[in-house]
C-alpha positions as CSV (number, residue, x, y, z in Angstrom):
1,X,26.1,16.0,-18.6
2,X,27.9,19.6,-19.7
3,X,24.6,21.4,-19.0
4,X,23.6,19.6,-16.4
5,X,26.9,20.5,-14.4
6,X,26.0,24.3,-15.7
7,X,22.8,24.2,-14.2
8,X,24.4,23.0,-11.0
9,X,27.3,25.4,-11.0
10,X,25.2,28.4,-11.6
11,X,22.8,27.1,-8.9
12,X,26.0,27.3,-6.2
13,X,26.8,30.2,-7.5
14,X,23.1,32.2,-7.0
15,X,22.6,30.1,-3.7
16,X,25.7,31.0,-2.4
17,X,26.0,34.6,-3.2
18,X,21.8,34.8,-1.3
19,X,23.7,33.0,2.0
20,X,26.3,35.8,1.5
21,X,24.0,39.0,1.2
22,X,21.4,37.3,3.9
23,X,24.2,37.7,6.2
24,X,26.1,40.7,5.6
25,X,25.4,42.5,8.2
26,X,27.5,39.9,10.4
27,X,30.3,39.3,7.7
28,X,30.6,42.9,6.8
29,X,31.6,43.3,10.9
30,X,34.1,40.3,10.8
31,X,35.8,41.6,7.8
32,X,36.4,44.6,9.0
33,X,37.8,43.4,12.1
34,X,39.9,40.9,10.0
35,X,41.4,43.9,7.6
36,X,41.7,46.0,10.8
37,X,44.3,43.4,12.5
38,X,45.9,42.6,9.7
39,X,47.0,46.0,9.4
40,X,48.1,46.8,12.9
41,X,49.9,43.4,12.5
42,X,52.0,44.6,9.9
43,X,52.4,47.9,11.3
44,X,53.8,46.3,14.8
45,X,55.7,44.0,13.4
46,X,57.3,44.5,9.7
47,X,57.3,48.4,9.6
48,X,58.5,48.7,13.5
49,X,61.4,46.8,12.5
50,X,62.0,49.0,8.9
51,X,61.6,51.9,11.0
52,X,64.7,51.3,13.5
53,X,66.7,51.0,10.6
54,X,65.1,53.6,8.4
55,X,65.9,55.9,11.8
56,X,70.1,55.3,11.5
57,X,69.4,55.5,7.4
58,X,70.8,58.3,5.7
59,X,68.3,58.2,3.0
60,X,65.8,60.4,3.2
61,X,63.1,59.1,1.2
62,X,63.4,55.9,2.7
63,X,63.0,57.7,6.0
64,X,60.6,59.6,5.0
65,X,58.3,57.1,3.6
66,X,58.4,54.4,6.0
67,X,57.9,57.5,8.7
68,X,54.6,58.2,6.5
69,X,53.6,54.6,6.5
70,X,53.7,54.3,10.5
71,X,51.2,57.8,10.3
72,X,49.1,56.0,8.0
73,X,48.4,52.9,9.7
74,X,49.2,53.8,13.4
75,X,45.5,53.7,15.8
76,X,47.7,54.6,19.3
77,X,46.7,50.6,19.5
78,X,47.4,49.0,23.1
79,X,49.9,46.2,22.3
80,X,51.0,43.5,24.7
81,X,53.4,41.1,25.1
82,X,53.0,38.0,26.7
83,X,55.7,37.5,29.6
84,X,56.6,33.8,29.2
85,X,58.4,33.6,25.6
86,X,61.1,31.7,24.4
87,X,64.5,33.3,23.1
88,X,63.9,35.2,20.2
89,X,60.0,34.7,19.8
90,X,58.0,37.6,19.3
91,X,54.1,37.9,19.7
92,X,51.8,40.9,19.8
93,X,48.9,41.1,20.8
94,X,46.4,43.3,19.4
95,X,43.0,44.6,20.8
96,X,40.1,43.9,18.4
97,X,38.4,46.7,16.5
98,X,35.8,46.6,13.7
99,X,37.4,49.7,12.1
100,X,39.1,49.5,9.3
101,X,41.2,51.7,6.8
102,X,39.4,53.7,4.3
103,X,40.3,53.1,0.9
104,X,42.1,55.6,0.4
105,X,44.4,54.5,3.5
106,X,45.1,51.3,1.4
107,X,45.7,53.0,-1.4
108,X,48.4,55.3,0.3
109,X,49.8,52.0,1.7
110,X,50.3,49.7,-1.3
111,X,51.3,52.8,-3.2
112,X,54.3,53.2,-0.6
113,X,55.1,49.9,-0.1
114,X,55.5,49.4,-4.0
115,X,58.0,52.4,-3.7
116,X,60.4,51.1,-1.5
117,X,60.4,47.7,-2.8
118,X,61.2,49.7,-6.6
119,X,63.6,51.7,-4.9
120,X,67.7,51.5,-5.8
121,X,69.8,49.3,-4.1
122,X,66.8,48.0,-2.3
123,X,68.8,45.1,-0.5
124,X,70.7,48.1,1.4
125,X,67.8,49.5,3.4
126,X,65.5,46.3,3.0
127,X,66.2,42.6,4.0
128,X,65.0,39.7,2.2
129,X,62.7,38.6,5.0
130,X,61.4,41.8,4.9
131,X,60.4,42.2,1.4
132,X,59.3,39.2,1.6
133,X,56.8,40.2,4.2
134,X,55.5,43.2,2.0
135,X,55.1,41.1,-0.9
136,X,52.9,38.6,1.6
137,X,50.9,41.9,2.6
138,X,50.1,43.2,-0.7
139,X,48.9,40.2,-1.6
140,X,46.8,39.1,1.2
141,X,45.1,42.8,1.0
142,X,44.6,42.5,-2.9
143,X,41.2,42.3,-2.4
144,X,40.4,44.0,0.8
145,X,38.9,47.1,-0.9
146,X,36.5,44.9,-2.8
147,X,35.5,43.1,0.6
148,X,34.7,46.5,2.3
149,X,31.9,47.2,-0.3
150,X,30.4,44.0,0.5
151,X,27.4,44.2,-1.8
152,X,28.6,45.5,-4.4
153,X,31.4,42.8,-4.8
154,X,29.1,39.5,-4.3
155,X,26.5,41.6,-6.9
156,X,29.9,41.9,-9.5
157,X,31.0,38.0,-8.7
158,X,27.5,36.7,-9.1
159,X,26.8,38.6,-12.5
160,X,25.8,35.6,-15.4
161,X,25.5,38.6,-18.2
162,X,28.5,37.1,-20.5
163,X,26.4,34.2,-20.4
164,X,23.4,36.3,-22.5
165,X,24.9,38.9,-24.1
166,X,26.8,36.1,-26.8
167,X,24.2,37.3,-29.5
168,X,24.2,41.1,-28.4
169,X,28.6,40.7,-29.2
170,X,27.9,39.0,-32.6
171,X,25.5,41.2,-33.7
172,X,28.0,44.1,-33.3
173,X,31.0,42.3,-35.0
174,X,31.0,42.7,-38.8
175,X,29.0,39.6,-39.5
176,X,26.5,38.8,-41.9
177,X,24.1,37.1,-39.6
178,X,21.2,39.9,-38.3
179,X,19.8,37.7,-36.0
180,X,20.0,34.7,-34.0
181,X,17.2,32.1,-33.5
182,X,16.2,31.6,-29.9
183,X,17.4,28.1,-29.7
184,X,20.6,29.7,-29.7
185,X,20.7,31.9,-26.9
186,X,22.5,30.0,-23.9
187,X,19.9,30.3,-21.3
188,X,17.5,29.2,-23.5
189,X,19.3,25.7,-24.2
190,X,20.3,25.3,-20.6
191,X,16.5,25.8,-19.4
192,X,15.1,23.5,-22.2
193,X,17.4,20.6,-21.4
194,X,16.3,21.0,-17.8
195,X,12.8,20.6,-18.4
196,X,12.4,17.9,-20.4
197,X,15.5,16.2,-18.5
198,X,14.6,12.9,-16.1
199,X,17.3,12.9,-13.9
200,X,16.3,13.7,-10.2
201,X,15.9,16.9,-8.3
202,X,17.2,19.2,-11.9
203,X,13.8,20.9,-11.5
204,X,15.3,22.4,-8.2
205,X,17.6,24.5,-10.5
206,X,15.2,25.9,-12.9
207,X,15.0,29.4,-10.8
208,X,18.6,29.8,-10.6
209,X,19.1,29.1,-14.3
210,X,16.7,32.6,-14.6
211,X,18.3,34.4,-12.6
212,X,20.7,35.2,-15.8
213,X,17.8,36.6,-17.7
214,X,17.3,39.1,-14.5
215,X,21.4,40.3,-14.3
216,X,21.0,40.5,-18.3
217,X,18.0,42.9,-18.0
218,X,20.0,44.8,-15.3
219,X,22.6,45.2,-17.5
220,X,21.1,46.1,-20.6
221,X,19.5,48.8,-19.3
222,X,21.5,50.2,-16.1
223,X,25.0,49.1,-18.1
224,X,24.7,49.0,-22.0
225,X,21.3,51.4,-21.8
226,X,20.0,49.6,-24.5
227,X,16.2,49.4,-24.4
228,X,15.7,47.4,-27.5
229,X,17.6,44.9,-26.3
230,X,15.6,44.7,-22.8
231,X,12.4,43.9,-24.9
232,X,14.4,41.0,-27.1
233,X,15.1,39.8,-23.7
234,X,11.9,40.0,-21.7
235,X,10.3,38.2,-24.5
236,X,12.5,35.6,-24.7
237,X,12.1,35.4,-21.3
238,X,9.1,35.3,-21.0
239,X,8.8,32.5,-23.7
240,X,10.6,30.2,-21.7
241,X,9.3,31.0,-18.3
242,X,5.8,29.8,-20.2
243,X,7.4,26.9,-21.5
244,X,9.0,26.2,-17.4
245,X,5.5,26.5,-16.2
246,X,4.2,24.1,-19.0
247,X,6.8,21.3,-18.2
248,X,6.4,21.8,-14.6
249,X,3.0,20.8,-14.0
250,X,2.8,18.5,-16.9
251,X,5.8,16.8,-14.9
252,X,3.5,17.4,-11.2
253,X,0.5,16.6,-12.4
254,X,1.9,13.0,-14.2
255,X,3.7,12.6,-10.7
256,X,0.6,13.2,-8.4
257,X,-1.9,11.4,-10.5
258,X,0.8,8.3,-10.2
259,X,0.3,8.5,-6.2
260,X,-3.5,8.9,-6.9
261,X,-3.4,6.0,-8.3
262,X,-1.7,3.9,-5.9
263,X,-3.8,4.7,-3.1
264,X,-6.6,4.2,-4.5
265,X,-6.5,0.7,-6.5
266,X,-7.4,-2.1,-4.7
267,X,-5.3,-3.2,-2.3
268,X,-5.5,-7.3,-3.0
269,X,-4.5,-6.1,-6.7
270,X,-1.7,-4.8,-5.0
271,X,-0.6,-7.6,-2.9
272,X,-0.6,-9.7,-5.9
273,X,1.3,-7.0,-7.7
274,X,3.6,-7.3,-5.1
275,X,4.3,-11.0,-5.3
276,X,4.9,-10.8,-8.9
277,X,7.6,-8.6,-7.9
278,X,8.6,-10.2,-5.1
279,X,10.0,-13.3,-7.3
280,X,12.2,-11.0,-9.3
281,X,14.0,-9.6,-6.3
282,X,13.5,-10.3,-2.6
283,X,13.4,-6.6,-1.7
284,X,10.1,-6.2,-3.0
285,X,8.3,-8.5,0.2
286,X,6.1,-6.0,1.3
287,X,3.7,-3.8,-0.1
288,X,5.2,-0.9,1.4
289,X,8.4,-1.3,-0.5
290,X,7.1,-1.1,-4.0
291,X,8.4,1.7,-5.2
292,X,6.1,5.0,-6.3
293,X,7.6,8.1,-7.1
294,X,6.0,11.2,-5.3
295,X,6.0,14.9,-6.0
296,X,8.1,15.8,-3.1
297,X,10.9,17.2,-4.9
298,X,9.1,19.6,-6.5
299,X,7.5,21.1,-3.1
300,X,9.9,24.0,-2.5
301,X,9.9,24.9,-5.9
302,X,5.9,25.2,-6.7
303,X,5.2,26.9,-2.7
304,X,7.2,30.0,-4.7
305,X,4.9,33.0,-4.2
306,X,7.1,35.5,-4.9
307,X,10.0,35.4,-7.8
308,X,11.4,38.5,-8.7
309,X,11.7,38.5,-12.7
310,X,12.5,41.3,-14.6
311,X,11.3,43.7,-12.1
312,X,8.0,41.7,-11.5
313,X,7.1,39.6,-8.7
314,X,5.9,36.0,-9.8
315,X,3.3,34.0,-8.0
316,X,4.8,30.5,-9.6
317,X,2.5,28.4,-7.5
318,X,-0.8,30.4,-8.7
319,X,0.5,29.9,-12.5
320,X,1.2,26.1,-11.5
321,X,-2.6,26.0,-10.1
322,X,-4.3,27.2,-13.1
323,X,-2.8,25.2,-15.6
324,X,-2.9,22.0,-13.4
325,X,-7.0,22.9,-13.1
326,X,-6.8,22.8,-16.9
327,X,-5.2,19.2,-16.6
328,X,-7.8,17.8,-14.5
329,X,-10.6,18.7,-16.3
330,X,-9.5,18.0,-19.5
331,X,-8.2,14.6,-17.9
332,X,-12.4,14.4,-16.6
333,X,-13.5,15.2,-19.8
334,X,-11.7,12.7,-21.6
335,X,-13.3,10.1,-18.6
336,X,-16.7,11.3,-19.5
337,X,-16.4,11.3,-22.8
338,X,-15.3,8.2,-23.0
339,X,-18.3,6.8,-20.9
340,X,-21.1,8.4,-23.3
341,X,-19.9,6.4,-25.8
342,X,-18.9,3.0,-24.1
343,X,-21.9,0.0,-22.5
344,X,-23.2,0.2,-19.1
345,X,-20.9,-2.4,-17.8
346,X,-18.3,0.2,-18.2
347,X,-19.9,2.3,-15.6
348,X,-17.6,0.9,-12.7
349,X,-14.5,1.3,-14.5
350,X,-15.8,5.0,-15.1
351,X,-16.5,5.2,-11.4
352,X,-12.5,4.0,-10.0
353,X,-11.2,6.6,-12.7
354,X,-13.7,9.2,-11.0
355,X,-12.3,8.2,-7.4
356,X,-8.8,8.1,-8.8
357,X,-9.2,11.7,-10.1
358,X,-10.5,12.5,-6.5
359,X,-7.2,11.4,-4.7
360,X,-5.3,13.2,-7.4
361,X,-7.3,16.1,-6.5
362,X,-6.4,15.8,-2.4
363,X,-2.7,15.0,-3.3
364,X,-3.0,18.6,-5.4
365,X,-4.2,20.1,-3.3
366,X,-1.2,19.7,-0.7
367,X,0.6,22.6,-2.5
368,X,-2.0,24.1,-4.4
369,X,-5.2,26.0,-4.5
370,X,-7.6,24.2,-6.2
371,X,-11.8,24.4,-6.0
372,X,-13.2,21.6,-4.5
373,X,-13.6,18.6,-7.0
374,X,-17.6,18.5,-6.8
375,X,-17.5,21.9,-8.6
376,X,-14.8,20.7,-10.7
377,X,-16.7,17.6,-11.2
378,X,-20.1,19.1,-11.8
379,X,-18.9,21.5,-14.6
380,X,-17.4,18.9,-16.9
381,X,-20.3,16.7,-16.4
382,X,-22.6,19.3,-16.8
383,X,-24.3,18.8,-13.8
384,X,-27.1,22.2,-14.0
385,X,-30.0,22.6,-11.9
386,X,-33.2,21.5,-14.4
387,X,-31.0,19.2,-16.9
388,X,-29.8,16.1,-16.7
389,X,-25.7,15.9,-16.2
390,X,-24.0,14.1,-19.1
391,X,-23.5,11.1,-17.1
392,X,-26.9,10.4,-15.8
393,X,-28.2,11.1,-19.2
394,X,-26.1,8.4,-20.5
395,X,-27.5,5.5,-18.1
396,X,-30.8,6.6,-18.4
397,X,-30.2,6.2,-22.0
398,X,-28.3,2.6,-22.0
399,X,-31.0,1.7,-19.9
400,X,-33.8,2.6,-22.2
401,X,-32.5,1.9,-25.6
402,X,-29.8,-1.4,-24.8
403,X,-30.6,-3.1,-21.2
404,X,-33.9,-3.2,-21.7
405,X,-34.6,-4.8,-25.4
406,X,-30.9,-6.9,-25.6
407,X,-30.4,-7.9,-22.3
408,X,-32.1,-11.3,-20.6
409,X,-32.0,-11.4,-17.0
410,X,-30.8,-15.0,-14.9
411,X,-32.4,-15.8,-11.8
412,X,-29.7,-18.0,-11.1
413,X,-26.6,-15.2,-11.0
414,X,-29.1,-12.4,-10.5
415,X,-27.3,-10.4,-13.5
416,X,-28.7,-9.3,-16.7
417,X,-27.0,-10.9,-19.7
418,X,-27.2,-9.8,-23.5
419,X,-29.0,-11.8,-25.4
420,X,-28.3,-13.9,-28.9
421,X,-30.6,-11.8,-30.7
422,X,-30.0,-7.9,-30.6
423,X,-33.1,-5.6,-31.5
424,X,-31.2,-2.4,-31.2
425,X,-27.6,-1.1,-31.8
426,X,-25.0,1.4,-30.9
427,X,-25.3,4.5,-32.8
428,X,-21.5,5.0,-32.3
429,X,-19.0,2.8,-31.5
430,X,-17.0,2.9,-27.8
431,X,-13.9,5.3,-28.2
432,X,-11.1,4.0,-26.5
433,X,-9.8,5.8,-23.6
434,X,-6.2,7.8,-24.5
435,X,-4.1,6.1,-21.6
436,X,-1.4,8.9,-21.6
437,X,-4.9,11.4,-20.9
438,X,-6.0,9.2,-18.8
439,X,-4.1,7.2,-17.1
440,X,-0.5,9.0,-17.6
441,X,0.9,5.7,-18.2
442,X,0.8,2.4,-19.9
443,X,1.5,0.2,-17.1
444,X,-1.3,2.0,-14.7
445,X,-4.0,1.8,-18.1
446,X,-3.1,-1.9,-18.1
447,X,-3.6,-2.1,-14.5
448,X,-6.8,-0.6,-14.9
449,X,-8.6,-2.3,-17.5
450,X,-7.2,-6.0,-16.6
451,X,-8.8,-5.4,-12.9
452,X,-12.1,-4.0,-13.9
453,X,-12.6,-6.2,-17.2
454,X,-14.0,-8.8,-15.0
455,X,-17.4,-6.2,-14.8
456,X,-17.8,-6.0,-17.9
457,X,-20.1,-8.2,-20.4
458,X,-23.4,-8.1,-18.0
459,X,-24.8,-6.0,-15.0
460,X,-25.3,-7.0,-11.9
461,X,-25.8,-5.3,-8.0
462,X,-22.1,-4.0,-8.4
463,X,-23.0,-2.5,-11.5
464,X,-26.3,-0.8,-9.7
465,X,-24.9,0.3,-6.8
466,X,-22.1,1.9,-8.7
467,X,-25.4,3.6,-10.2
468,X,-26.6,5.1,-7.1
469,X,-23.4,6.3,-5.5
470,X,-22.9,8.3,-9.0
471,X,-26.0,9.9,-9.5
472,X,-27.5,9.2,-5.5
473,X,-31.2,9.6,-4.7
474,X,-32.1,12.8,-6.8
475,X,-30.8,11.0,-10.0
476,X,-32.1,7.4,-9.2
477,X,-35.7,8.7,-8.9
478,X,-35.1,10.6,-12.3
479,X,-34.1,7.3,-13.6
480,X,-37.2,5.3,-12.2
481,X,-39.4,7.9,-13.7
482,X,-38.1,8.1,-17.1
483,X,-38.3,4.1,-17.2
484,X,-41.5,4.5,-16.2
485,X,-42.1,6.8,-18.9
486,X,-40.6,4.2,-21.3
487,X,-42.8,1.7,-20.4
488,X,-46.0,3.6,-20.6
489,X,-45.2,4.6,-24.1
490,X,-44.8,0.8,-24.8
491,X,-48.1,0.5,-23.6
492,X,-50.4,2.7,-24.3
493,X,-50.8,3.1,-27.9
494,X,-49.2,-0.4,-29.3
495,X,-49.4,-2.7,-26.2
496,X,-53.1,-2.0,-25.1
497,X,-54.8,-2.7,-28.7
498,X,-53.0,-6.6,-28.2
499,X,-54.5,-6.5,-25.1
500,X,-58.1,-5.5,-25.8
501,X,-58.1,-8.3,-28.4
502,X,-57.2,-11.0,-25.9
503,X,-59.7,-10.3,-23.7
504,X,-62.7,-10.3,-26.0
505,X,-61.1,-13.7,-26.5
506,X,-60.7,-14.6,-23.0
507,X,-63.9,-17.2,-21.7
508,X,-66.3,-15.7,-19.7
509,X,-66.1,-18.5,-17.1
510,X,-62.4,-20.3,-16.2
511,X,-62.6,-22.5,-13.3
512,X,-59.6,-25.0,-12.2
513,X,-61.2,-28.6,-13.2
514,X,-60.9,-31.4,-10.9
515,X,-57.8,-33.1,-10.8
516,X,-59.4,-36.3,-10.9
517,X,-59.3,-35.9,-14.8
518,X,-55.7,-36.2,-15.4
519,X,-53.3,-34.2,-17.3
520,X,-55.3,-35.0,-20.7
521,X,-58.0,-34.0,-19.5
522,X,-57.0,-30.5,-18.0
523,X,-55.2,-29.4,-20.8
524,X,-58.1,-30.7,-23.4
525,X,-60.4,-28.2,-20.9
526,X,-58.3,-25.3,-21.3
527,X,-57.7,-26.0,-24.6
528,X,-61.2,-25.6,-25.9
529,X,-61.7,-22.6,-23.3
530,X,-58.8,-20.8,-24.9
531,X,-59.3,-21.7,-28.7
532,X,-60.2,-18.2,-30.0
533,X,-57.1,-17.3,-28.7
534,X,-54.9,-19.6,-30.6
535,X,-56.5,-19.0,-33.7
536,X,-55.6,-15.5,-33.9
537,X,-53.0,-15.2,-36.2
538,X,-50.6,-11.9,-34.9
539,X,-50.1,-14.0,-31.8
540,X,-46.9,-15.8,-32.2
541,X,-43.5,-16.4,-29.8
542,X,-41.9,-13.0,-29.5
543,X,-43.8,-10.8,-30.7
544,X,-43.6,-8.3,-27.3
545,X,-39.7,-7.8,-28.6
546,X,-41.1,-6.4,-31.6
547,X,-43.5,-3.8,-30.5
């Protein structure tokens, strides 16, 4: 909670002092005419009244200073006085000017003011209300020779150095310790803690918290003129502005992909999602009011194009690009990887992770600039004119060396089913998909596989037409010919001698007998026509499966 409220304060205090300097122009102009009045003010009213008396004093330093006051601060101004007043009620009214007093005027001022109020026997040429009214005057111009330099005061109040230079102190004081471990520097801890922090919107504050390394730089080398300690800081800085980057699209990328995902699953999964809900708490009636967090918080914070750091200007949302490209293919490859190594039936689970992928590509590429996801697509899959991509290679394999030897197909469901009996194996066993790579989190992995389970353990249309929309027409024909390939290889140097040998055994004359003879009969007739044929011994059931 302690750096959190740091982070926050720090924030106010950057954001604030950027309102200030934005509009100082406009402030500078109403501060002047602010310390302009006040002035007048006092000189029409206090130091009018001390002069009438300092005029029957017999003092003459008294006389002589408040004489030298009213030179100071007189303008010739244009007073007036309003003609409808009560008794004893005195108001001036003072014409605006955005001219103020030099410094040096105010320095004459409080200067003199200070003298008569240290003067002997003050009470005889002062009254209390009047010292009284210098003290009020001193202090509300205590700080007007700050505010006339503008800049340069919101540039000293807005300094963070003290909270850098804690090491730079130590090191100096007679101390043992040489040098401090970077986990110790203060912006260092505040930065980490906002980074890996959950609570809502502390990513907004990252910025401000580096802001001290930029007044520590300043002053190290405009202040202190201390170059080695410019480079300690510019590599610690840059350390942790790598580490930022890191967290922050780690932290956009988990947050996008969980938006992906809930525009893309199917929508009746979601309905029933949402009743489940719906029992545990009435608020959850409607699909649209099951909660998903979006990326919207960090929108202002990853359009940054230009921060100034260290003297360099920082495109944040170009670093935040590259290393969320690097997410998404690795988050691809892990998809792909995980396909070459898994049955056929996983192809339409591979297929919704592809689509997902897609959406988290389009919700990306709201705030960033990313290359369209066919080219992302096609380079993890390896997708090069004159080879076969990494996916397509896979089916066309499955197909060949599993489908075709272990599967049975059912006329009745229309799906090919694995047999009892298995004449080839997997060479390696399915690796299971890394959900946190994956999916980003348990609960969406879950999702995932309990929705598409119910395609796995045969192949059917689905799992065909998943097929064709992956690969389309280029890659089906590549499949059909490749089959056919397979097949001819079956047949032409094992299949055909089989054959040869069956048709020297074949009759030379078969002609459907009458049906007059009954069923004896016909089969008795093509049992003698075809009796070579079942006296050759290498014919027996199965024996296809084995070639």
């Amino acid at each position: 909670e302690e750096k959190s409220a740091i982070a926050r304060v720090l924030f106010f205090i950057k954001s604030l002092c950027g309102v200030l300097l934005k509009n100082q122009v406009l402030l500078s102009s109403a501060i002047s005419m602010h310390i302009y009045n006040v002035f007048q003010e006092f000189n029409i009213s206090t130091l009018s009244e001390i002069g009438k008396k300092a005029e029957k004093s017999k003092n003459p330093f008294f006389k002589m200073v408040v004489e030298s006051l009213r030179l100071i601060l007189s303008d010739n101004v244009k007073v007036t006085e309003p003609t409808k007043l009560k008794k004893g009620e005195k108001i001036h009214i003072i014409g605006s000017k955005s001219v103020p007093p030099g410094s040096t005027q105010m320095y004459m001022v409080k200067t003199m003011l200070n003298a008569l109020c240290l003067m002997k026997k003050t009470k005889k040429y002062l009254e209390s209300a009047h010292q009284l009214q210098i003290q009020a005057f001193q202090s509300d111009t205590a700080f007007f020779t700050s505010l006339l330099n503008l800049p340069s005061a919101i540039h000293e109040c807005s300094q963070t150095v003290s909270l850098y230079f804690k090491e730079f102190y130590i090191e100096m004081s007679p101390d043992d310790q040489i040098q401090y471990r970077i986990d110790g520097s203060f912006p260092y801890i505040i930065n980490s803690h906002m980074i890996t922090s959950n609570e809502i919107n502390m990513y907004e504050f990252i910025l401000f918290v580096n802001e001290i390394y930029n007044d520590a730089g300043y002053s190290s080398l405009h202040e202190l003129k201390c170059r080695f300690l410019f480079n300690e800081l510019d590599a610690e800085s840059q350390l942790s502005y790598k580490q930022t980057c890191y967290h922050l699209s780690v932290k956009v990328y988990t947050i996008s992909r969980n938006e992906a995902f809930t525009l893309v699953f199917d929508k009746a999964f979601k309905n029933q999602l949402t009743k489940r809900f719906s029992i545990a708490d009435k608020f959850f009636s409607s699909e649209s009011t099951v909660p998903y967090h979006t990326a919207h918080q960090f929108t202002n914070l990853c359009q940054q194009r230009s921060i100034q750091y260290l003297g360099r200007s920082i495109d944040l949302n170009s670093l935040l690009s590259q290393r969320l490209l690097i997410k998404l293919k690795e988050s691809l490859e892990a998809c792909v990887s995980f396909f070459e190594t898994a049955n056929l039936d996983k192809i339409i689970l591979f297929s919704a992770l592809i689509d997902m992928y897609e959406e988290t590509h389009v919700v990306l590429t709201r705030n960033f600039e990313l290359p369209p996801f066919k080219a992302i697509l096609h380079e993890v899959n390896g997708e090069i004119p004159g080879y076969l991509s990494r996916t397509l290679n896979q089916i066309i394999t499955s197909l060949i060396n599993d489908i075709g030897p272990n599967y049975s197909y059912c006329v009745q469901t229309q799906r090919f089913v694995k047999s009892t009996i298995l004449y080839t194996t997997h060479s390696s066993e399915p690796s299971k998909i890394h959900s946190v790579q994956v999916y980003g989190t348990k609960a969406i992995a879950f999702a995932f596989e309990e929705y598409y389970g119910r395609y796995s353990k045969y192949i059917g249309v689905e799992h065909f037409q998943t097929i064709f929309r992956l690969v389309g027409y280029s890659g089906v024909a590549k499949i059909v010919e490749d089959l056919k390939e397979a097949a001819t290889t079956l047949l032409d140097p094992i299949l055909i001698k089989y054959v040869e040998i069956l048709m020297e055994g074949m009759p030379m004359k078969c002609v459907l007998p009458r049906s007059s003879y009954g069923l004896a009969g016909l089969f008795g007739y093509y049992e003698t026509s075809f009796a070579a044929i079942f006296q050759y011994s290498d014919l027996r059931s199965g024996f296809l499966h084995s070639l």
